[in-house]
Biopython code that builds the backbone (N, CA, C, O; Angstrom):
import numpy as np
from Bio.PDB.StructureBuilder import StructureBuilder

atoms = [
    (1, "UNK", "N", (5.131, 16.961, 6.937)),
    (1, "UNK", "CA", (5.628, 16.067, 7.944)),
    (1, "UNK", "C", (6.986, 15.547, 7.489)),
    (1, "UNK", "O", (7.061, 15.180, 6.316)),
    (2, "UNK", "N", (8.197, 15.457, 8.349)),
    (2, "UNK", "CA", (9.302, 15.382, 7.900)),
    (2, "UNK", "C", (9.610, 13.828, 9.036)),
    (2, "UNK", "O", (9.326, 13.708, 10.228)),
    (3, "UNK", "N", (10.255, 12.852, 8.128)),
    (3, "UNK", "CA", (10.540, 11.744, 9.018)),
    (3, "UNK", "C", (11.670, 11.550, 8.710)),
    (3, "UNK", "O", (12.029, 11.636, 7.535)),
    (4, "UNK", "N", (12.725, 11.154, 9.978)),
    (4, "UNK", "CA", (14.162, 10.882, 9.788)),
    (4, "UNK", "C", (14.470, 9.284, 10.171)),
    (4, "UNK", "O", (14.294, 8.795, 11.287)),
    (5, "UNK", "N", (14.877, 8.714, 9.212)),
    (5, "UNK", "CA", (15.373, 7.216, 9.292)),
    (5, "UNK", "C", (16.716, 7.589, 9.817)),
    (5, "UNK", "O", (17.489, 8.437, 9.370)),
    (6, "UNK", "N", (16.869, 6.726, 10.949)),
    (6, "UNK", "CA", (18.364, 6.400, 11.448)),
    (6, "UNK", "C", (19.206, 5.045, 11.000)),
    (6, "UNK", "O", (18.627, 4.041, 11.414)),
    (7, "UNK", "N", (20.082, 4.831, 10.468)),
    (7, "UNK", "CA", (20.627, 3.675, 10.302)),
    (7, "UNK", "C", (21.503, 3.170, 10.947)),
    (7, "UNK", "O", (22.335, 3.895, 11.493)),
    (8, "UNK", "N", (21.552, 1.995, 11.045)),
    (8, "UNK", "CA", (22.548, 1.335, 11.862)),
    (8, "UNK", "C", (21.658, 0.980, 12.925)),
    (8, "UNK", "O", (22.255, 0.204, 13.671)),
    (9, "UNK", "N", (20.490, 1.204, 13.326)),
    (9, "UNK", "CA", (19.665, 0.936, 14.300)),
    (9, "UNK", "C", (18.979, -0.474, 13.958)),
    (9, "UNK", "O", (18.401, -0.527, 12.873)),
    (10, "UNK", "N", (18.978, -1.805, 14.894)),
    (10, "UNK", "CA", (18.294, -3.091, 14.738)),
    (10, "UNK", "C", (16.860, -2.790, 15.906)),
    (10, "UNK", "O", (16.571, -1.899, 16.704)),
    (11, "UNK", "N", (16.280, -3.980, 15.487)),
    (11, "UNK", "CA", (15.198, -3.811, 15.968)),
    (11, "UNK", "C", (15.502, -4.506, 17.624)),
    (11, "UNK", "O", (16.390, -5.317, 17.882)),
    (12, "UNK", "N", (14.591, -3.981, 18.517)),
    (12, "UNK", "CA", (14.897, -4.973, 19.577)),
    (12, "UNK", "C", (14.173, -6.157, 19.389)),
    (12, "UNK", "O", (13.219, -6.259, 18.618)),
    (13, "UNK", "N", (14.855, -7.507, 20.452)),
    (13, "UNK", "CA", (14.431, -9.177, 20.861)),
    (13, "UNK", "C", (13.447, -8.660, 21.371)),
    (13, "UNK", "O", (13.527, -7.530, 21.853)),
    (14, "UNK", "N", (12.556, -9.211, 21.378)),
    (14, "UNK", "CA", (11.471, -9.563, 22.540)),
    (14, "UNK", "C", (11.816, -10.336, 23.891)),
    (14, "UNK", "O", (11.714, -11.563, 23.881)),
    (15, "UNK", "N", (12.228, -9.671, 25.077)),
    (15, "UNK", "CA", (13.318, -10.680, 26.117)),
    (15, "UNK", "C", (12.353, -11.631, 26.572)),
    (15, "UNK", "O", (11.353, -11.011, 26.931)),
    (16, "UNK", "N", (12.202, -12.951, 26.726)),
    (16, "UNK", "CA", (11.847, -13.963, 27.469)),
    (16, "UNK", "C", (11.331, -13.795, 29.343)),
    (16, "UNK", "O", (12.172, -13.969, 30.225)),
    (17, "UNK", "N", (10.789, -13.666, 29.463)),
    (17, "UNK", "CA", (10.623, -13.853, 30.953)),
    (17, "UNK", "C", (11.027, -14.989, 31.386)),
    (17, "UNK", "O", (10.589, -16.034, 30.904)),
    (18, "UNK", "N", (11.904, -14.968, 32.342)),
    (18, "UNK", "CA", (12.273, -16.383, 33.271)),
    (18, "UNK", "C", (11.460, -16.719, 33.852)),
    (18, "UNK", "O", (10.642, -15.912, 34.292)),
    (19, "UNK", "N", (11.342, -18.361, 34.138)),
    (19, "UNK", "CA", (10.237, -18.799, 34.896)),
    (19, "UNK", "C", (10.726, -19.121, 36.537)),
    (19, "UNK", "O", (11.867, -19.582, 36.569)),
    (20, "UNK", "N", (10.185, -18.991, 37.680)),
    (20, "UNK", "CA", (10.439, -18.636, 38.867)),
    (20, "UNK", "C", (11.356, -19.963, 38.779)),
    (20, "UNK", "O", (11.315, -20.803, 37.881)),
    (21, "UNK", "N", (12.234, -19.960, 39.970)),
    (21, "UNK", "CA", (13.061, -21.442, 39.747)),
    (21, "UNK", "C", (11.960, -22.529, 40.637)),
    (21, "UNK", "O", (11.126, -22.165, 41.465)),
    (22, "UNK", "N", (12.240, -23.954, 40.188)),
    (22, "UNK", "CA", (11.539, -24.843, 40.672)),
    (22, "UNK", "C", (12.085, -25.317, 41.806)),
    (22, "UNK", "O", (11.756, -26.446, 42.171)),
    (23, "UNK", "N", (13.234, -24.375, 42.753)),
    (23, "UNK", "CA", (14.016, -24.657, 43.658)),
    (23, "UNK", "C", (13.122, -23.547, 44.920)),
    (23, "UNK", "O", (13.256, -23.744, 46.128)),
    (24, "UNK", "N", (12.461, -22.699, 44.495)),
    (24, "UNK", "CA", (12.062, -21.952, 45.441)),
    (24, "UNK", "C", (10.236, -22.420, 45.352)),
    (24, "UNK", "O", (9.375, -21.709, 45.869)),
    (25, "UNK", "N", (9.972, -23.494, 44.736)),
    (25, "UNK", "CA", (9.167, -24.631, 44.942)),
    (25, "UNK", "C", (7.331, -23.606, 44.342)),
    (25, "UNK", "O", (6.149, -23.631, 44.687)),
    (26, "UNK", "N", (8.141, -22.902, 43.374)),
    (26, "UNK", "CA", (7.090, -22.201, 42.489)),
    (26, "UNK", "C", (6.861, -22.770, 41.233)),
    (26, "UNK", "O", (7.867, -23.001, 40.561)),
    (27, "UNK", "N", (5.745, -23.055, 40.751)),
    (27, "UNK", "CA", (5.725, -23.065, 39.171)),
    (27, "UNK", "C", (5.042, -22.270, 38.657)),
    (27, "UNK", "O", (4.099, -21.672, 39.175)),
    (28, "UNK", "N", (5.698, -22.117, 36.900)),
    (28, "UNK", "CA", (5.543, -20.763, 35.870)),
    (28, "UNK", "C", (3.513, -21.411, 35.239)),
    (28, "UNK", "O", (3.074, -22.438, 34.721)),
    (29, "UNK", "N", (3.113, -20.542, 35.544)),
    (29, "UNK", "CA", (1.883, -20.330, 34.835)),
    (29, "UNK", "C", (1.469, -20.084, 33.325)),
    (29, "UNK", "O", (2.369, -19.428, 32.800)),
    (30, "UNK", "N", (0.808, -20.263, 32.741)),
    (30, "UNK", "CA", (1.248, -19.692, 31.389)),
    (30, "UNK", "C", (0.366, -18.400, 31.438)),
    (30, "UNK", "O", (0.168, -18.167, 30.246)),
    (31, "UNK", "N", (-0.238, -17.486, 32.126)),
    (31, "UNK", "CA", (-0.514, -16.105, 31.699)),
    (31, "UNK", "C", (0.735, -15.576, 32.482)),
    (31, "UNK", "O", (0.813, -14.362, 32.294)),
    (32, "UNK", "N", (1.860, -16.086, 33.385)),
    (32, "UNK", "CA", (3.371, -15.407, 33.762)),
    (32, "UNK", "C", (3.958, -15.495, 32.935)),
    (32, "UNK", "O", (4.612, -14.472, 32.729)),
    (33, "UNK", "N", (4.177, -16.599, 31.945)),
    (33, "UNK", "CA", (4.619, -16.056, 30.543)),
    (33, "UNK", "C", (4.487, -15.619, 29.331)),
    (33, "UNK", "O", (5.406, -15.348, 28.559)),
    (34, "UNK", "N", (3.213, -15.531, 29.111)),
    (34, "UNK", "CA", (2.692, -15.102, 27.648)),
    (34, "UNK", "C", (2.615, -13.621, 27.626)),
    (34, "UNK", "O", (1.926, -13.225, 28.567)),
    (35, "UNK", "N", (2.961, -12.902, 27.073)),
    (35, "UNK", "CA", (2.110, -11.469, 26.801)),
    (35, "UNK", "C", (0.964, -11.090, 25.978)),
    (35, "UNK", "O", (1.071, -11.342, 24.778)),
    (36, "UNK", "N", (-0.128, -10.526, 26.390)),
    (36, "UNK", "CA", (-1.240, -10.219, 26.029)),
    (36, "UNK", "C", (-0.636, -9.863, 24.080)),
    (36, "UNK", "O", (0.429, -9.507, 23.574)),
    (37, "UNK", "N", (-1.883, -10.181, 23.595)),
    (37, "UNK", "CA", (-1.439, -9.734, 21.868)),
    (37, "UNK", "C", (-2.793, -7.892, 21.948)),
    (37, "UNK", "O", (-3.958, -7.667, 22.276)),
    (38, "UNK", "N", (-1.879, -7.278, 21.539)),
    (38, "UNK", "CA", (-2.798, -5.815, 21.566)),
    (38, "UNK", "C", (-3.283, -6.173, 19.951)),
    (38, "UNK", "O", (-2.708, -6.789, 19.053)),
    (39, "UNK", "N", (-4.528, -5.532, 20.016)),
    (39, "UNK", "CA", (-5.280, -5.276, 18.778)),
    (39, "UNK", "C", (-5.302, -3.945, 18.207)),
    (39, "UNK", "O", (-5.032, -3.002, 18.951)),
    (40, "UNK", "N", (-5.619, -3.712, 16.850)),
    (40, "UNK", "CA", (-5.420, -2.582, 16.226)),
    (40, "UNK", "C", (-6.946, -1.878, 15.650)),
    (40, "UNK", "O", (-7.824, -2.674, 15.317)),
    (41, "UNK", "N", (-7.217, -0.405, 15.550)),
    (41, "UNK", "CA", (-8.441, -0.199, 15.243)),
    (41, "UNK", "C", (-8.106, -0.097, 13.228)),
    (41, "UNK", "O", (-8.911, -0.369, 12.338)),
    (42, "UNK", "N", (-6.839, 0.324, 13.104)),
    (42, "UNK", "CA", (-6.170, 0.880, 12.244)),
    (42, "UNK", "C", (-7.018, 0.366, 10.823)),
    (42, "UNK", "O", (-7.435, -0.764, 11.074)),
    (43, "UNK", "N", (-7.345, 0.693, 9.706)),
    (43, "UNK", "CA", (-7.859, 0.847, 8.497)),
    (43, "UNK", "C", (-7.838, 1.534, 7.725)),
    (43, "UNK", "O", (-8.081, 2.723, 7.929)),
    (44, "UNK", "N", (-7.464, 0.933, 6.243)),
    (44, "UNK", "CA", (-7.479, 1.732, 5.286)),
    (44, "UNK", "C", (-8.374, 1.171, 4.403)),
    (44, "UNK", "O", (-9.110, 0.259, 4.780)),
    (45, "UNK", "N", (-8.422, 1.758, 2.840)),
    (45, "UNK", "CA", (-9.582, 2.095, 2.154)),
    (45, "UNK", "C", (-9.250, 2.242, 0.875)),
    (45, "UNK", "O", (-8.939, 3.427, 0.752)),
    (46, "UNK", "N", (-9.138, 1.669, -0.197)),
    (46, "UNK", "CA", (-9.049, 2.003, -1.424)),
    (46, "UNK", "C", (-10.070, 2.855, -2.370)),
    (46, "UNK", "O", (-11.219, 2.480, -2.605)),
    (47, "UNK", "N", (-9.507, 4.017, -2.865)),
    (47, "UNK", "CA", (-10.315, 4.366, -4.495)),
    (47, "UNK", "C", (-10.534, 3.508, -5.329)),
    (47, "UNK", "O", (-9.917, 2.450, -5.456)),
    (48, "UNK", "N", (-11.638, 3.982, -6.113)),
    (48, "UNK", "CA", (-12.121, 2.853, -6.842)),
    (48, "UNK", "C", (-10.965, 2.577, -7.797)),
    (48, "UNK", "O", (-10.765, 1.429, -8.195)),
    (49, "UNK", "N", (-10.102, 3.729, -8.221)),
    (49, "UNK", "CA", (-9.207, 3.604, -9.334)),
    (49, "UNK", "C", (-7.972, 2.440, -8.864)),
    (49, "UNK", "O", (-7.433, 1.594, -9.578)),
    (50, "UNK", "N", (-7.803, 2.660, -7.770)),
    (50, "UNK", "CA", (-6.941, 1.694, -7.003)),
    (50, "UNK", "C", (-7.431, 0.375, -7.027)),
    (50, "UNK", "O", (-6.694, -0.465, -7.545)),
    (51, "UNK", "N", (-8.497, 0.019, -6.586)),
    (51, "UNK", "CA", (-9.376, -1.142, -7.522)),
    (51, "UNK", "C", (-9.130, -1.792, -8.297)),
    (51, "UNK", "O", (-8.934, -2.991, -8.500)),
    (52, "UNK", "N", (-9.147, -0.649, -8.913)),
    (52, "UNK", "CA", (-9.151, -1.402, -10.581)),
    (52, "UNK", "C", (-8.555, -1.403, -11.101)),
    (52, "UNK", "O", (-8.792, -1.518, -12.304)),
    (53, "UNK", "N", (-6.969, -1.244, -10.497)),
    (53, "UNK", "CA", (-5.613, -1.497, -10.792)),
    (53, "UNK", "C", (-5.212, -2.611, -10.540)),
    (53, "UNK", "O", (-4.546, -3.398, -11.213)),
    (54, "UNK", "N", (-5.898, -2.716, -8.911)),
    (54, "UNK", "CA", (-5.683, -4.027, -8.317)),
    (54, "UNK", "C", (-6.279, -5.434, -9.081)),
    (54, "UNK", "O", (-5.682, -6.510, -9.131)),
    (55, "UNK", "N", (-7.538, -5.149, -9.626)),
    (55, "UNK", "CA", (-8.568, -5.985, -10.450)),
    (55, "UNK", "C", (-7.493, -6.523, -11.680)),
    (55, "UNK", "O", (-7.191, -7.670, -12.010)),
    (56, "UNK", "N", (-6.978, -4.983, -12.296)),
    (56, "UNK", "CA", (-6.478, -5.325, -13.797)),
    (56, "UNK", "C", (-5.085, -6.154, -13.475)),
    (56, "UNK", "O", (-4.918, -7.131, -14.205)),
    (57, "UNK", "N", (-4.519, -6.016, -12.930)),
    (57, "UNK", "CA", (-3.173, -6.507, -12.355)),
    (57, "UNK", "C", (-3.193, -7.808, -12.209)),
    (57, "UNK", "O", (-2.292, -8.472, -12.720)),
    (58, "UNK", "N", (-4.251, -8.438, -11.463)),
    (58, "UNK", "CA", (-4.981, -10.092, -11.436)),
    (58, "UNK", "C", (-4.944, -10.576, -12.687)),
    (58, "UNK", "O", (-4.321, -11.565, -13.072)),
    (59, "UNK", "N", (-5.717, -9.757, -13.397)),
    (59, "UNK", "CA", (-6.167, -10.491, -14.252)),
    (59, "UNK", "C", (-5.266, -10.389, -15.384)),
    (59, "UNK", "O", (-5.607, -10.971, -16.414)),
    (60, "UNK", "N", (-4.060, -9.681, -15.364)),
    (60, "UNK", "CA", (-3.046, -9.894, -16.394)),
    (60, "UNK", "C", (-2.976, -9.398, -17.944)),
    (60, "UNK", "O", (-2.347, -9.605, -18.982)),
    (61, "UNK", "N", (-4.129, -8.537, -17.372)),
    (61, "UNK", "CA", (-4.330, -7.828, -18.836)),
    (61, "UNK", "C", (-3.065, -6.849, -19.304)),
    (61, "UNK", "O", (-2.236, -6.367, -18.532)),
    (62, "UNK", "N", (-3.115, -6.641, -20.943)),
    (62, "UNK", "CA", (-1.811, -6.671, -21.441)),
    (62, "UNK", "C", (-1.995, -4.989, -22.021)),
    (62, "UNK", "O", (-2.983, -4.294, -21.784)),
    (63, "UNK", "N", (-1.076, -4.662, -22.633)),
    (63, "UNK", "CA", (-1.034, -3.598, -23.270)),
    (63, "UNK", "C", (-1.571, -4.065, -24.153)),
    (63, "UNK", "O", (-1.270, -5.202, -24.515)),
    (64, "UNK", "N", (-2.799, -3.143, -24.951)),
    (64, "UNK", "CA", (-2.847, -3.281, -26.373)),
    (64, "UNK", "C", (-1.795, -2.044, -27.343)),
    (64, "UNK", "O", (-1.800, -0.818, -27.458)),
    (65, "UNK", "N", (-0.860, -3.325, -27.975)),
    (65, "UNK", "CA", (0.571, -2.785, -28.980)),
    (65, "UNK", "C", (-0.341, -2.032, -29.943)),
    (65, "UNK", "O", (0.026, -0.872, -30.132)),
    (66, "UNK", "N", (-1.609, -2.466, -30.700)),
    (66, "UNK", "CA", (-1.668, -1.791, -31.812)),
    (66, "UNK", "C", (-2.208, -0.157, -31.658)),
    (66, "UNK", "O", (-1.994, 0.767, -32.442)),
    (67, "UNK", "N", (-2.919, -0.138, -30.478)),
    (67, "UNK", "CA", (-3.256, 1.393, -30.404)),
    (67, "UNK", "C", (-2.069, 1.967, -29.925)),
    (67, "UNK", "O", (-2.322, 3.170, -29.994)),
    (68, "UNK", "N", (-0.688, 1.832, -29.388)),
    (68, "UNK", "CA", (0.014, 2.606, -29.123)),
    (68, "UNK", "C", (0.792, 2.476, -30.339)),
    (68, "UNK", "O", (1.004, 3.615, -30.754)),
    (69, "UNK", "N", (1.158, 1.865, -30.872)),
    (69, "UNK", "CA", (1.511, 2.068, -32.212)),
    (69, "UNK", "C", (1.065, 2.865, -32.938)),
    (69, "UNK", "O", (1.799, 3.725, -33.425)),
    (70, "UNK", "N", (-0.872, 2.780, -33.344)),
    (70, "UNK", "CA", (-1.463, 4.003, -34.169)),
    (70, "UNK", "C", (-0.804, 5.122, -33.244)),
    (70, "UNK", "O", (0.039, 5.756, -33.878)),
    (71, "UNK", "N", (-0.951, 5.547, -31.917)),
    (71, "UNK", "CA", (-1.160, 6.628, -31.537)),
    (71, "UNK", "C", (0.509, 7.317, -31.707)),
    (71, "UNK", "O", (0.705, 8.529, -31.803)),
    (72, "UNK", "N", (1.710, 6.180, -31.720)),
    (72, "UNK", "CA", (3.146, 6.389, -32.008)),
    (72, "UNK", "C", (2.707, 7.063, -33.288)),
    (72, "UNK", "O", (2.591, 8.287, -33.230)),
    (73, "UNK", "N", (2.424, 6.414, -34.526)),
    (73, "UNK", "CA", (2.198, 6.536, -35.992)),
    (73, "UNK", "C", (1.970, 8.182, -36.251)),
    (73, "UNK", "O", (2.570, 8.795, -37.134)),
    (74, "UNK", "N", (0.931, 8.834, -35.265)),
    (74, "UNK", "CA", (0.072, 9.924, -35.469)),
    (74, "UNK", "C", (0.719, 10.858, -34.381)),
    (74, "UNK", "O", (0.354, 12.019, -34.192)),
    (75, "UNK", "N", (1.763, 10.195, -33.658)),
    (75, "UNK", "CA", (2.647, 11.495, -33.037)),
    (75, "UNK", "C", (3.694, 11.668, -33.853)),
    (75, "UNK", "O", (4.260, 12.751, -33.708)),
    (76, "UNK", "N", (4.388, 10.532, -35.134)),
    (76, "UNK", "CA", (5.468, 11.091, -35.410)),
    (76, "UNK", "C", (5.098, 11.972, -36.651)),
    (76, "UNK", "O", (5.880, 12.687, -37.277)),
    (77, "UNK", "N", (3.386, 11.738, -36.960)),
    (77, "UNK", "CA", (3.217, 12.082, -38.943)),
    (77, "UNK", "C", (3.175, 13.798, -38.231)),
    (77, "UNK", "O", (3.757, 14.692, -38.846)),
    (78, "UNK", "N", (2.493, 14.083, -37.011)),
    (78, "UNK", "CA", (2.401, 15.530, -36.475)),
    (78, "UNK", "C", (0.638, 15.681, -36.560)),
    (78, "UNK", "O", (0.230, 16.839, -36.474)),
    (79, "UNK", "N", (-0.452, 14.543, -36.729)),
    (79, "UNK", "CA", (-1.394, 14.258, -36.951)),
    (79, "UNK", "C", (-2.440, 14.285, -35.393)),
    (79, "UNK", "O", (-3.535, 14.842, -35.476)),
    (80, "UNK", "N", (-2.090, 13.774, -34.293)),
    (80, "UNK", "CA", (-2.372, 13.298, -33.054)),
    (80, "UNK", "C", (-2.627, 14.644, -32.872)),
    (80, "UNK", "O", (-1.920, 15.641, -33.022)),
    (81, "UNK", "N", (-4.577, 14.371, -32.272)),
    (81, "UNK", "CA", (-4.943, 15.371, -31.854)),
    (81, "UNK", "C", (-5.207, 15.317, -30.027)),
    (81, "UNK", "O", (-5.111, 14.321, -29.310)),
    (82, "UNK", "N", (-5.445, 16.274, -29.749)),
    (82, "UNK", "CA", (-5.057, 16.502, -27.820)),
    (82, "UNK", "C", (-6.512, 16.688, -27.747)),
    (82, "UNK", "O", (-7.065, 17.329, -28.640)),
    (83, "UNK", "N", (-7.192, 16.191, -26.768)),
    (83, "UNK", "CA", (-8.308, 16.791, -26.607)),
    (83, "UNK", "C", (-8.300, 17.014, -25.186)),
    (83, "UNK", "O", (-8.212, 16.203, -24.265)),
    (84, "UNK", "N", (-8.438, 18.608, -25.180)),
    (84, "UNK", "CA", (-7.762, 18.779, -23.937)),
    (84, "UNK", "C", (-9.074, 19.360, -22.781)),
    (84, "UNK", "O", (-8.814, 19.867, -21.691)),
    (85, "UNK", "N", (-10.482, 19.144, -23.320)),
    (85, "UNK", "CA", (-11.284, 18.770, -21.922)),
    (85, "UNK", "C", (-11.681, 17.645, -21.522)),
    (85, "UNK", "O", (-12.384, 17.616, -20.512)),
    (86, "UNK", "N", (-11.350, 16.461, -22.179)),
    (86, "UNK", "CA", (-10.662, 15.401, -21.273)),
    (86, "UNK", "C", (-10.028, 15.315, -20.510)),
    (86, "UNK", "O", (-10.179, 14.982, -19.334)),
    (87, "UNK", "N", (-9.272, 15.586, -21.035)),
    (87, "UNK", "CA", (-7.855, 15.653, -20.224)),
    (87, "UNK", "C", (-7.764, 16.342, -18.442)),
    (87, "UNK", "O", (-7.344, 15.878, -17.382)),
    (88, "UNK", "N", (-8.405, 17.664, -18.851)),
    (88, "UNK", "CA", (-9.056, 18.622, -17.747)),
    (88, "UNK", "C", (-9.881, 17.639, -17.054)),
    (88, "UNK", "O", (-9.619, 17.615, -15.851)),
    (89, "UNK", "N", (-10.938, 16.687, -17.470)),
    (89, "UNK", "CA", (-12.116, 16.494, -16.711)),
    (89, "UNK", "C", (-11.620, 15.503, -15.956)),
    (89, "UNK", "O", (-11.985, 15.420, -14.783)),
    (90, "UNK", "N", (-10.269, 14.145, -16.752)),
    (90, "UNK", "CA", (-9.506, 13.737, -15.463)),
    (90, "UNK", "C", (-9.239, 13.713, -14.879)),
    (90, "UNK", "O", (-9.440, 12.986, -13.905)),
    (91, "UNK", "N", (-8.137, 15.052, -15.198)),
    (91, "UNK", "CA", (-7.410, 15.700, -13.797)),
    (91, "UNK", "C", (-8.112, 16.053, -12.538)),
    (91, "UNK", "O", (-7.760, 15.992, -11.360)),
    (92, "UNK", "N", (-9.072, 16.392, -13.049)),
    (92, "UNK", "CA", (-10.394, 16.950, -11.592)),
    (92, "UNK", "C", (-10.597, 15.664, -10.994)),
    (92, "UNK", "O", (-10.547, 15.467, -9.780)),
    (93, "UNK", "N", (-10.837, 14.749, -11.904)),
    (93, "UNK", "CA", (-11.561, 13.424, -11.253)),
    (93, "UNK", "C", (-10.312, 13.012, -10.139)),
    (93, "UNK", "O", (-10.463, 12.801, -8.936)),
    (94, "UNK", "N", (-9.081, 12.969, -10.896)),
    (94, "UNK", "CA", (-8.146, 12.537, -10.113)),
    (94, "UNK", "C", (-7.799, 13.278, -8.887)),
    (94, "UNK", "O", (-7.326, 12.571, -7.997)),
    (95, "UNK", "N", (-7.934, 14.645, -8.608)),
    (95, "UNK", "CA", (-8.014, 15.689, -7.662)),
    (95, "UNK", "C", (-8.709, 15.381, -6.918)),
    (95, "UNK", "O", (-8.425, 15.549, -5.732)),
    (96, "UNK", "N", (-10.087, 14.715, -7.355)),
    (96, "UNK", "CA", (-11.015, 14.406, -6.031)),
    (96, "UNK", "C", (-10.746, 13.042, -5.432)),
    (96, "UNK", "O", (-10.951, 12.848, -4.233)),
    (97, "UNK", "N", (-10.347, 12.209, -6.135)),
    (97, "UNK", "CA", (-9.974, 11.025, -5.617)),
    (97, "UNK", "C", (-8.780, 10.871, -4.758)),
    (97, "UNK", "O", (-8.839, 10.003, -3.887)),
    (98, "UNK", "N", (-7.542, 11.689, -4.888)),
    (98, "UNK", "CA", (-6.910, 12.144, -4.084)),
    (98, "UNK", "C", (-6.911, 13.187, -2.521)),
    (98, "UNK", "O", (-6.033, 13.294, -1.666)),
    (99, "UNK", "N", (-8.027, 13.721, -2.602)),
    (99, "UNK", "CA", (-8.038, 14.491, -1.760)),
    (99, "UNK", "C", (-9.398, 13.701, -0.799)),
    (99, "UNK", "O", (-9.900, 14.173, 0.222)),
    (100, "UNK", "N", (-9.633, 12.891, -1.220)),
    (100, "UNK", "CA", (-10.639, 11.373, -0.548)),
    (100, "UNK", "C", (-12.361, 11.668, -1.187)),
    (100, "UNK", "O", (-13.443, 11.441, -0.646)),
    (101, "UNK", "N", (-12.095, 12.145, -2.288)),
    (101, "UNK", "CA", (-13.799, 12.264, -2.382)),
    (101, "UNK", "C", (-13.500, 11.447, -3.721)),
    (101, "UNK", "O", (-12.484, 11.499, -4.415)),
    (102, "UNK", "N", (-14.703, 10.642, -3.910)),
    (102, "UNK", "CA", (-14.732, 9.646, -4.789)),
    (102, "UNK", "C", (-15.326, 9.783, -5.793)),
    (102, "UNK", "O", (-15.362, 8.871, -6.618)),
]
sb = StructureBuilder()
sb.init_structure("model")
sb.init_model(0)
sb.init_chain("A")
sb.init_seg("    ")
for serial, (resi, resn, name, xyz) in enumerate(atoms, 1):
    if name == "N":
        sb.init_residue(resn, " ", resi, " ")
    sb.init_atom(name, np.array(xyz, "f"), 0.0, 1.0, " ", f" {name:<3s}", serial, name[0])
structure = sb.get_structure()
């Protein structure tokens, strides 16, 4: 899906309806001037991981410095090991959570 922003474009006023003149011995009602408010069905839905971003974010939790430090320590000695069906079993997790299965 390709979307093109135009610039230089403002949004429109909402124009006022005039109220009939009080010379032609009418008066304005208020459903002649109000406009109905439309409602929306529209909803969205968070992953749990989204969650618990949202959760951790509240609550202000911090980096812990000393494990990225060890884990700095053991990338520069050439020590840091990969364990790479973890890594794999994430990626899947994250694949499904993206593609809406939880």
């Amino acid at each position: 899906m390709n979307t093109t922003i135009k610039t230089g474009i403002t949004p429109q006023q909402q124009a006022q309806p005039k109220a009939p003149s009080a010379a032609a011995g009418q008066a304005a009602s208020a459903d002649q001037v109000a406009s109905p408010v439309k409602t929306s069905d529209d909803s969205i839905s968070l992953t749990s991981s989204a969650q618990a971003l949202g959760e951790a974010s509240k609550t202000g939790d911090v980096i812990d410095t000393h494990k990225v430090d060890a884990i700095r320590q053991q990338l520069a000695s050439g020590t840091y090991q990969v364990n790479s069906g973890v890594i794999a079993t994430n990626l899947l997790k994250l694949e499904g959570q993206l593609g809406g299965q939880s």
